[in-house]
PANU-120125 format. One record per residue (C-alpha): residue in three letters; x, y negated, z. Coordinates in Angstrom, 3 decimals, decimal comma. Each point is the difference from the previous one (the first is absolute). Layout:
SITE   res          u          v          w
SITE   ALA          X          Y          Z
...
This chain:
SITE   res          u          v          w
SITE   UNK     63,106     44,314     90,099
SITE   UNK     -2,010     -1,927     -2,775
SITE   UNK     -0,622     -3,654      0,557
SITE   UNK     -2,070     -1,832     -2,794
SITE   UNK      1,941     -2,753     -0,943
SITE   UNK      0,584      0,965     -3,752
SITE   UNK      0,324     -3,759     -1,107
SITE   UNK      3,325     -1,982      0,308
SITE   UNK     -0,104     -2,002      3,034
SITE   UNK      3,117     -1,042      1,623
SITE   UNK     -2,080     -0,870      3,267
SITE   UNK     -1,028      4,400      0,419
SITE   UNK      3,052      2,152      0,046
SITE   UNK      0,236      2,708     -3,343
SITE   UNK     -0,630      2,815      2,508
SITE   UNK     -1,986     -1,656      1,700
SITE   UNK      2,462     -0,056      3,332
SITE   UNK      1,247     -2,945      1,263
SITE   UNK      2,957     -1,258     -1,756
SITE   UNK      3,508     -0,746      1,565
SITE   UNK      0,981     -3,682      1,230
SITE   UNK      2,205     -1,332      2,089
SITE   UNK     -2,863     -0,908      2,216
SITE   UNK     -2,465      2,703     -0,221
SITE   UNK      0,214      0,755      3,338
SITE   UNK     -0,551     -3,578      0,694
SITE   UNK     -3,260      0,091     -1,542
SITE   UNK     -2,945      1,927      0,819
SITE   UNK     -0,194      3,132     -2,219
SITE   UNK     -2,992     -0,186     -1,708
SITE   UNK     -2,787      2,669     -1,475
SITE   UNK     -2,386     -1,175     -2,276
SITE   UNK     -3,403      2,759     -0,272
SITE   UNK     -1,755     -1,364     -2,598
SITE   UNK     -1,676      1,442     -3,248
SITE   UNK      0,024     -2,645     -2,299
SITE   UNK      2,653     -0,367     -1,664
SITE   UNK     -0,381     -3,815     -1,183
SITE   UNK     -0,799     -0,874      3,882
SITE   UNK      2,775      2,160      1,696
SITE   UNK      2,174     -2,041     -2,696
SITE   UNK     -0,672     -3,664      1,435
SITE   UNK     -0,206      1,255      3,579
SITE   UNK      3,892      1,164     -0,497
SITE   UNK      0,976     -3,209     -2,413
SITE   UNK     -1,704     -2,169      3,400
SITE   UNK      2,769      2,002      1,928
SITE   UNK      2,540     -0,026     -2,096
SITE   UNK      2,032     -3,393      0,835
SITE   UNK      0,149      0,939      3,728
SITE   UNK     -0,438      3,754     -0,116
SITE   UNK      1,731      1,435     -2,630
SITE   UNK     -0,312      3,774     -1,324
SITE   UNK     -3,499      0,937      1,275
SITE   UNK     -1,273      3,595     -0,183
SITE   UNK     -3,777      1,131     -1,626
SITE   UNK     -2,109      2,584     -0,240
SITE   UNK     -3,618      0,615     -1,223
SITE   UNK     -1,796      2,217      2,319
SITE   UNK      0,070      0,429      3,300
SITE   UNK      0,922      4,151     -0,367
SITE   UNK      3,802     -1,772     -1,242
SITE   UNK     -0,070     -2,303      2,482
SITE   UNK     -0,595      2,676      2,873
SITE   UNK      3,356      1,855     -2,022
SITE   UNK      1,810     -3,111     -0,027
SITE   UNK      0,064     -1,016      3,235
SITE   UNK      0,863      3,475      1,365
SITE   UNK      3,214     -0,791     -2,292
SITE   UNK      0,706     -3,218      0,064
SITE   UNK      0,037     -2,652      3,114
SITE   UNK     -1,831     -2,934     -0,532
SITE   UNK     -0,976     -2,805      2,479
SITE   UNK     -3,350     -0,868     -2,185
SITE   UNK     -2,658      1,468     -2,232
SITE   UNK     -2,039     -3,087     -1,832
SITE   UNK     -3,465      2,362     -0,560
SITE   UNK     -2,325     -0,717     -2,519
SITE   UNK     -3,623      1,496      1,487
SITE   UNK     -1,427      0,928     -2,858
SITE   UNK      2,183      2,801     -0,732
SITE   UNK     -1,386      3,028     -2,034
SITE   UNK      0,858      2,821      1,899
SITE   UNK     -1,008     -1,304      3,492
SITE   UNK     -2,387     -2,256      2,164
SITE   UNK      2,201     -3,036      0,652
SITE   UNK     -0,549      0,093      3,917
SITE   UNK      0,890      3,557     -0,015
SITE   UNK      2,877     -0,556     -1,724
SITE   UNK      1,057     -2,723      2,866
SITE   UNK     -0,759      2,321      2,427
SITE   UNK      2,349      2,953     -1,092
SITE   UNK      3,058     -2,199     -0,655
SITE   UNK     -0,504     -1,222      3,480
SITE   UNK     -0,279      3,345      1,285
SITE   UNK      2,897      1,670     -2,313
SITE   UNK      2,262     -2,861     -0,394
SITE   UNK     -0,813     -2,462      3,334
SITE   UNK      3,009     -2,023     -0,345
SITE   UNK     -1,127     -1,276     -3,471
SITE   UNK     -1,504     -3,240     -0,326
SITE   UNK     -3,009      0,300     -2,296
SITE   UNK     -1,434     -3,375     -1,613
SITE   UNK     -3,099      0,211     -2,427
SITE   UNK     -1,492     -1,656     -2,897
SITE   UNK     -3,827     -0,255      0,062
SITE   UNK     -1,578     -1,585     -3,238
SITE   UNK     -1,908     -3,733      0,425
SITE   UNK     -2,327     -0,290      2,319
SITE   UNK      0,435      3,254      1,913
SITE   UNK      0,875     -1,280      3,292
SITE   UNK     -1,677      2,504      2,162
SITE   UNK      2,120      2,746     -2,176
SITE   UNK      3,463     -1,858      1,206
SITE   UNK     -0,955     -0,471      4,098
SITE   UNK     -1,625      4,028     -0,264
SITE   UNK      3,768      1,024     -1,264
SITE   UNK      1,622     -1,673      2,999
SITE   UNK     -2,412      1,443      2,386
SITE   UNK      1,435      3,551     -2,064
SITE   UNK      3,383     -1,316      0,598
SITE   UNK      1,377     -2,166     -2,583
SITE   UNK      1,941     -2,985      1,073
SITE   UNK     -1,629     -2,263     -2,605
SITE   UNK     -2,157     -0,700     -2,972
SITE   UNK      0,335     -1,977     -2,888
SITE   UNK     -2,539     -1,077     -2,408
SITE   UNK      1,119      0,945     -3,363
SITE   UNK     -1,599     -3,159     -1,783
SITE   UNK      2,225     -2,118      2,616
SITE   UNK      3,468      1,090     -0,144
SITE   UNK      3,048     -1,401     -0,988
SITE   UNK      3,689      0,182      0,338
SITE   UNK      0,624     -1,680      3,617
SITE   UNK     -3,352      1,324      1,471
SITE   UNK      0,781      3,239     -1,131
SITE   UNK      3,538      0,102      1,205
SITE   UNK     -0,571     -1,771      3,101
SITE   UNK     -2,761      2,942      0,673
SITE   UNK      2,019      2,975     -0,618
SITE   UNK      2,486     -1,295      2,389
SITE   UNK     -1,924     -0,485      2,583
SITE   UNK     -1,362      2,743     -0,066
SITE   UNK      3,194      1,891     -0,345
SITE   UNK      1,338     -1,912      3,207
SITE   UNK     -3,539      0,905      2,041
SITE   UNK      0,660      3,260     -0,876
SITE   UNK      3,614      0,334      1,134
SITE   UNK     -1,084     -1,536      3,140
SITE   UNK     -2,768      2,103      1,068
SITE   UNK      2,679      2,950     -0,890
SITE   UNK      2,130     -1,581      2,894
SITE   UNK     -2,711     -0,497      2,124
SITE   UNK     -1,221      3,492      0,222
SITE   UNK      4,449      1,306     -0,025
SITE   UNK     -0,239     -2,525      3,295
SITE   UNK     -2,989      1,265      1,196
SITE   UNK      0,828      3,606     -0,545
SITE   UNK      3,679     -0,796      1,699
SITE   UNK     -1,911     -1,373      2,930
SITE   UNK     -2,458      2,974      0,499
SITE   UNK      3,228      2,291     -0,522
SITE   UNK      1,794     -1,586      2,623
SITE   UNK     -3,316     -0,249      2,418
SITE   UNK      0,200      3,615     -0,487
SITE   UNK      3,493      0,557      0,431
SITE   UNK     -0,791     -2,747      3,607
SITE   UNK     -2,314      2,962      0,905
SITE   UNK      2,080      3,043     -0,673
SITE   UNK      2,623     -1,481      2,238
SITE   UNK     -1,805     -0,620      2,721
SITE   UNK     -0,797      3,655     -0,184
SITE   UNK      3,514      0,971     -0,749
SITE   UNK      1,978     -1,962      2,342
SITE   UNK     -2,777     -0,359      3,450
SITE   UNK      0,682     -1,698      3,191
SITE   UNK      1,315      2,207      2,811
SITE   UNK     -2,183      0,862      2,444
SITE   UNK      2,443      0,491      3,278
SITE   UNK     -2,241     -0,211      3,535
SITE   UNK      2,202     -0,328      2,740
SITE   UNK      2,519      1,947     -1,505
SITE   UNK      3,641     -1,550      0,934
SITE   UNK      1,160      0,019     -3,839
SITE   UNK      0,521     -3,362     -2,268
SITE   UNK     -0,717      1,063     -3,767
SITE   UNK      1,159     -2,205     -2,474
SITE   UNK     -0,848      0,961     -4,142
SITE   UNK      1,131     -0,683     -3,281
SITE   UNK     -1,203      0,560     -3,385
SITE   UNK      1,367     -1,390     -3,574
SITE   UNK     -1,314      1,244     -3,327
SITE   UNK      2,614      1,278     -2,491
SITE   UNK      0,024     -3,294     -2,243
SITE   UNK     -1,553     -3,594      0,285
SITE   UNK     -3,471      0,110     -1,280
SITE   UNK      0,009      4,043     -0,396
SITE   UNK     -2,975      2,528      1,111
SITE   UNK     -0,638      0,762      3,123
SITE   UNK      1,662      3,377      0,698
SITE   UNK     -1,097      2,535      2,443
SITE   UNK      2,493     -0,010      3,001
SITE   UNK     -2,226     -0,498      3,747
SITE   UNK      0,762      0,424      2,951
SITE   UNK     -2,500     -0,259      3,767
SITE   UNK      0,691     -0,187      3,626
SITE   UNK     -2,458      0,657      2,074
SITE   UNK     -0,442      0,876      4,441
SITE   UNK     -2,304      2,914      0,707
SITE   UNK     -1,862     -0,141      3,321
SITE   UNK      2,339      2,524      1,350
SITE   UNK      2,774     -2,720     -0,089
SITE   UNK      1,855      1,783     -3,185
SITE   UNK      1,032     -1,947     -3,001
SITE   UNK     -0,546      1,146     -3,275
SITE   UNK      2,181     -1,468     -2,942
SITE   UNK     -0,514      1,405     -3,304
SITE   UNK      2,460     -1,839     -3,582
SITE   UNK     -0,707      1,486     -3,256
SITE   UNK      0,136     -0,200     -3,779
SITE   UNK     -2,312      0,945     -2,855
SITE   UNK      1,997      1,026     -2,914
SITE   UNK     -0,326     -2,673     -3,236
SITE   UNK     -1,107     -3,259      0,478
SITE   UNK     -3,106     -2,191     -1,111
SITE   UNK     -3,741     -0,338      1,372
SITE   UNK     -0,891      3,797     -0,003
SITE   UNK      2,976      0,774      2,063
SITE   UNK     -0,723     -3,125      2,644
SITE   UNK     -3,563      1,695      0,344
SITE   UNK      1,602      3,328      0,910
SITE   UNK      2,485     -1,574      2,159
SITE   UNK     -3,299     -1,715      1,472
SITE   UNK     -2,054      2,504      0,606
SITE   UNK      2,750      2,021      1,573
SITE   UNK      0,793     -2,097      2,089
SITE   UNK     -3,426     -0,239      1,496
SITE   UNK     -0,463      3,612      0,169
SITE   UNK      3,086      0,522      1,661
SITE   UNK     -1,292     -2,725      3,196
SITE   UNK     -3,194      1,576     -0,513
SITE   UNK      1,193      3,435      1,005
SITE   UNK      2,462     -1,163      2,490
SITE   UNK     -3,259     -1,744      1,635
SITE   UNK     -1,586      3,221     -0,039
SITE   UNK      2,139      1,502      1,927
SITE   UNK      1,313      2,459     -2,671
SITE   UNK      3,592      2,019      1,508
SITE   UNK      2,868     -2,033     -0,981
SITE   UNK      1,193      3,665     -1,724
SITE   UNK     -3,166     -0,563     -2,625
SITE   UNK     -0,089     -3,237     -0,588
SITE   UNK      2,213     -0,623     -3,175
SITE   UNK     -1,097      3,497     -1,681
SITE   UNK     -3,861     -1,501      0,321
SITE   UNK      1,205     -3,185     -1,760
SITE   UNK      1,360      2,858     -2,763
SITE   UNK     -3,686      0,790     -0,532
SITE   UNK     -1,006     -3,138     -0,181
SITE   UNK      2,787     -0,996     -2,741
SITE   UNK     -1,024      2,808     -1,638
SITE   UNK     -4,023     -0,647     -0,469
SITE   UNK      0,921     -4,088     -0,574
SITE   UNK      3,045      0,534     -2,085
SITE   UNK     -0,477     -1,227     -4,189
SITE   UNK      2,352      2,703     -1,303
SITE   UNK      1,498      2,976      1,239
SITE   UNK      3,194     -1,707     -0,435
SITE   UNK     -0,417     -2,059      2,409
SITE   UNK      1,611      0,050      3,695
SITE   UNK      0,785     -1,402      3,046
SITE   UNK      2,769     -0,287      2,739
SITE   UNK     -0,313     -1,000      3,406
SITE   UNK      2,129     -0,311      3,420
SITE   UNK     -2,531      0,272      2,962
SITE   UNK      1,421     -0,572      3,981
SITE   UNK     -2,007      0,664      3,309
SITE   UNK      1,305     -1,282      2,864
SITE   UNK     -0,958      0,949      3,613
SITE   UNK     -1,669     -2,916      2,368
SITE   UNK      3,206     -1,008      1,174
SITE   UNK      1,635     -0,446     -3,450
SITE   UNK      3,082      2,232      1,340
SITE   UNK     -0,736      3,317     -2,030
SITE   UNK     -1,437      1,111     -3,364
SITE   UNK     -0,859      1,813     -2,426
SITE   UNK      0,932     -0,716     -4,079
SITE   UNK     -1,777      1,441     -2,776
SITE   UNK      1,735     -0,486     -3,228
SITE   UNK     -1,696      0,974     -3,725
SITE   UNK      2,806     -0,567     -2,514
SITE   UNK      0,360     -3,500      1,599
SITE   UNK      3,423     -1,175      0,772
SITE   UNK      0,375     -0,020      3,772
SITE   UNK     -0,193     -3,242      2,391
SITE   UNK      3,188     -1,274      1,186
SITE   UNK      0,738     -0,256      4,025
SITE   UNK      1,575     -3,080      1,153
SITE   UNK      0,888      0,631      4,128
SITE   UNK      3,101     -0,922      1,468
SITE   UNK      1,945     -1,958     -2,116
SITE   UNK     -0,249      2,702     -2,627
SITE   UNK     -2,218      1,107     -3,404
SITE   UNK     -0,293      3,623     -0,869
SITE   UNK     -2,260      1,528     -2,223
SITE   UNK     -2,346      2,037      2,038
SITE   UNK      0,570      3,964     -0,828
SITE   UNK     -3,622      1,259     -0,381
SITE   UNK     -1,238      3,120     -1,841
SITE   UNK     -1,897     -1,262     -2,873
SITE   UNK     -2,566      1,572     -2,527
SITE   UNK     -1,054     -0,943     -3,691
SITE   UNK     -2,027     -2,812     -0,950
SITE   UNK     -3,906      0,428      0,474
SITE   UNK     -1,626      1,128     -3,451
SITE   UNK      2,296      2,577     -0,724
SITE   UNK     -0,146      3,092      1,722
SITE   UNK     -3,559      1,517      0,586
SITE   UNK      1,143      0,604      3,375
SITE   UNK      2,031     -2,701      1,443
SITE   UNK      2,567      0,714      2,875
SITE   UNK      0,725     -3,268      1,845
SITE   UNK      2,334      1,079      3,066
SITE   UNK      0,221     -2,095      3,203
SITE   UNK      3,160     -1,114      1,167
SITE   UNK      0,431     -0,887      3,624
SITE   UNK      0,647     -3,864      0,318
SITE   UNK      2,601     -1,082      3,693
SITE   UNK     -0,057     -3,781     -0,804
SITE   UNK      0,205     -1,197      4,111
SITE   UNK     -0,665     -3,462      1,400
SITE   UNK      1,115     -2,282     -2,564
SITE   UNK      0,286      0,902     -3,995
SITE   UNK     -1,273     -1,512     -3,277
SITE   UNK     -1,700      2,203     -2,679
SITE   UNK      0,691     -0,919     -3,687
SITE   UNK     -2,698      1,719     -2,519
SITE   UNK      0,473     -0,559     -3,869
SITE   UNK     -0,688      0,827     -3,387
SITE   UNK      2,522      1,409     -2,260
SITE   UNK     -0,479     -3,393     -1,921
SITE   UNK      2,427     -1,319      2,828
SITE   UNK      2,787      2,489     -0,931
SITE   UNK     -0,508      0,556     -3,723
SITE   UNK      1,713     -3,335     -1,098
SITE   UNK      3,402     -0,101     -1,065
SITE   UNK      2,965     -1,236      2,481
SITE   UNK      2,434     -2,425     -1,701
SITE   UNK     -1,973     -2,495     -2,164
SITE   UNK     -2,430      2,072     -2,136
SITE   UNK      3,029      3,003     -1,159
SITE   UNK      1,456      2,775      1,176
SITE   UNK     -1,697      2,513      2,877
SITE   UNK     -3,045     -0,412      1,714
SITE   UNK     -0,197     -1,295      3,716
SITE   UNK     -1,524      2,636      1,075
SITE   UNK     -0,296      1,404      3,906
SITE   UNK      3,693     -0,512      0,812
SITE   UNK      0,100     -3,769     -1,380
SITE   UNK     -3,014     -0,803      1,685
SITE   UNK      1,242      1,238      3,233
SITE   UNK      3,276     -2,130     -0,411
SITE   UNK     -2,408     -3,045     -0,846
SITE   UNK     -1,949      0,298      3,109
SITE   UNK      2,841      0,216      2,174
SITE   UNK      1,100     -2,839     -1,230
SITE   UNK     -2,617     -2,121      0,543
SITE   UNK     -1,493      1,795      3,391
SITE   UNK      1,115     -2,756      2,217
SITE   UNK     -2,403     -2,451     -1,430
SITE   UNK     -2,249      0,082      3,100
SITE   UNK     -3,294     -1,187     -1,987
SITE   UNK     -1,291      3,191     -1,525
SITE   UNK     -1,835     -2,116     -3,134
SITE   UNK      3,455     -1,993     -0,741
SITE   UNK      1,243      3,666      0,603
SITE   UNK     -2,171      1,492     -3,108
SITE   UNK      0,128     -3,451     -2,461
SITE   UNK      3,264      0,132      0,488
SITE   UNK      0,581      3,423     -0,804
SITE   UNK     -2,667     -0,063     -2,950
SITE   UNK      1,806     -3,064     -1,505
SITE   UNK      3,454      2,058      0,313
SITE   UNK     -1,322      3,156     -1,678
SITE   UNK     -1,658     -2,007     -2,865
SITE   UNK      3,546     -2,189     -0,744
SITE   UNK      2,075      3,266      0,171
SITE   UNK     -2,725      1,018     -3,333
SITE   UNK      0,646     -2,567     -1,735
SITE   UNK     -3,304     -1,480      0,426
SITE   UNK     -3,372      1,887      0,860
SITE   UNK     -0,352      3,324      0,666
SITE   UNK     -1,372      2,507     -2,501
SITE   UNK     -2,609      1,345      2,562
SITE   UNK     -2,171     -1,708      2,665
SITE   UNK      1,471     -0,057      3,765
SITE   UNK     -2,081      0,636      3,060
SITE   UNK      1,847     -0,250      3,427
SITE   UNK     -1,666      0,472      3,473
SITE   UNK      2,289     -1,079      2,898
SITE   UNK     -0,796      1,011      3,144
SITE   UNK      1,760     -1,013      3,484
SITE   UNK      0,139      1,125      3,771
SITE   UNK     -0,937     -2,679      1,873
SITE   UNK      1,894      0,005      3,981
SITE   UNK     -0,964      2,748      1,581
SITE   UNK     -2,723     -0,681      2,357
SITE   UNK     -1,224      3,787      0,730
SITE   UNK      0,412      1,741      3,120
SITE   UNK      0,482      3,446      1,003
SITE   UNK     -3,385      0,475      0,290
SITE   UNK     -0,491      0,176     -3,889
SITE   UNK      0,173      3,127     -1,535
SITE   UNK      0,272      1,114     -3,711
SITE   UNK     -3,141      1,649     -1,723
SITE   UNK     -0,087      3,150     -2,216
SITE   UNK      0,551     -0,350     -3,362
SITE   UNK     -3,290      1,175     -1,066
């Protein structure tokens, strides 16, 4: 690109770019936009001392082409340029380049001209009859450094609405269980796959119908970031929504299909999910698994996998077949629902295989005689994150759910499934 600078002056680089020193970066980088030549001259020799290697151009159709090329923390705008109103040209560098600091030069007198530029969005205004070296300088800085921090401000402030949002999706994601009467204790866990990363879109529910059942439902949007929290979000809902409906337990995850399917961004996109119903005596079952590793049974003094008859993830097939298994838990058992997050790590310090199903098992007998079911889960959590070598690749949801004593009598009787 042209800049206008045809004279030798050691203050306005040859190209017109700004030219190397050891503390360029130190010092603001500078655009002049000014037409005369004799004035852009003494504008860059005021600069010069403190601000070395200055860039200029005469119009403001270069300047709009040199700061799509160049960065540059301030423009010093001369408003009488001759291929644009001097307010207007305030008002696009704002809009094109925000983070640029724009300072003006109105001629003697022109006062008004210098406060209607800040109202456009300049930082300051200099009268051109007025100027020298340490006014100038001191100007241009300051500027500079108002600019920078209103930059931070809005990073902060966009950080804070982010995480507000993120605060929101959460709640959504991860809800309180809503358990009557129901003799169960449910403890939950959920840890995103990095410090500081997106929300991703694991959920999980719990939630008492009036017919005494409980309904448990742990799932996972494929991909992470805000659009998959929203899905997760919104299926979750649904699912309680249908559940409170009344829908048969045999149609309840193939409705949330059709629902993934109308709210779903891409066609890509999928979701897994583990659902239990449990009679009104929490003895007997039902599991419902759609490509969703299956909970873990801890009864006994043992931990088994539980052996259910699974289908694919929801979003895939047109048709989804999600089987029921028949769940025999008896009087006193503990549930443990998870996302594959929790197995996907790798076993021995970050290397070799992944923990997968088996490890986990081994874990969790391990650690089953902890009696408190929340030291039970941080405990386990904080074991599966060490044995990666840190935190886990993919967000971990865990719902933990426990028997309490049996306190039914014989007078209780299971309910259909339906």
């Amino acid at each position: 690109m042209s800049a206008t600078a045809g004279h030798a002056n050691p203050a306005i680089a040859p190209d017109g770019r700004p030219a190397p020193s050891s503390s360029a970066r130190l010092s603001p980088r500078i655009l002049i936009v000014e037409d005369d030549d004799a004035n852009a001259a003494l504008v860059a020799d005021y600069l010069a001392p403190a601000i070395p290697g200055v860039s200029r151009v005469a119009t403001f159709h270069e300047a709009r082409r040199f700061l799509a090329d160049v960065p540059i923390d301030c423009v010093i705008l001369d408003l009488t340029l001759p291929d644009i109103d001097g307010f207007d040209a305030v008002r696009e560098i704002h809009d094109f380049a925000p983070d640029v600091a724009v300072v003006v030069l109105t001629d003697d007198g022109d006062e008004h001209g210098g406060m209607t530029a800040m109202a456009a969005g300049a930082q300051d205004y200099l009268v051109r009859t007025e100027i020298d070296a340490p006014l100038l300088v001191r100007a241009v800085r300051y500027a500079a450094e108002r600019k920078r921090t209103e930059a931070s401000l809005r990073a902060l402030q966009t950080a804070q609405a982010r995480q507000r949002e993120n605060v929101r999706l959460q709640r959504g994601l991860l809800p309180v269980p809503l358990l009557g009467d129901a003799p169960l204790a449910v403890v939950t866990r959920y840890r995103p796959r990095r410090a500081l990363a997106q929300l991703g879109g694991d959920f999980f529910d719990a939630i008492q119908t009036d017919d005494g059942r409980v309904w448990l439902l742990i799932g996972d949007v494929s991909g992470h970031g805000p659009d998959e929290a929203a899905l997760g979000v919104c299926l979750r809902v649904g699912w309680r929504a249908l559940v409170l409906a009344g829908l048969d337990a045999d149609h309840v995850l193939p409705a949330v299909q059709e629902l993934l399917l109308r709210e779903r961004h891409g066609e890509e996109v999928f979701a897994s999910a583990c659902m239990v119903v449990l009679d009104r005596t929490a003895h007997d079952g039902w599991v419902y698994l759609a490509g969703h590793p299956a909970p873990l049974v801890l009864r006994d003094g043992r931990v088994e996998t539980l052996d259910v008859d699974g289908g694919v993830a929801l979003g895939i097939l047109d048709d989804p077949d999600v089987p029921a298994t028949p769940l025999t838990l008896g009087p006193a058992w503990s549930l443990l629902c998870f996302t594959d997050g929790l197995i996907e790590g790798y076993a021995d310090g970050g290397t070799g295989p992944r923990l997968g199903e088996r490890g986990l098992v081994e874990l969790v007998q391990r650690y089953q005689g902890i009696p408190e079911p929340a030291m039970l889960l941080d405990t386990l959590l904080d074991e599966v994150t060490d044995r990666n070598g840190g935190p886990l690749a993919d967000d971990v949801a865990v719902l933990y759910v426990q028997r309490r004593i049996d306190t039914t009598t014989a007078d209780d009787q299971s309910l259909p499934r339906g």
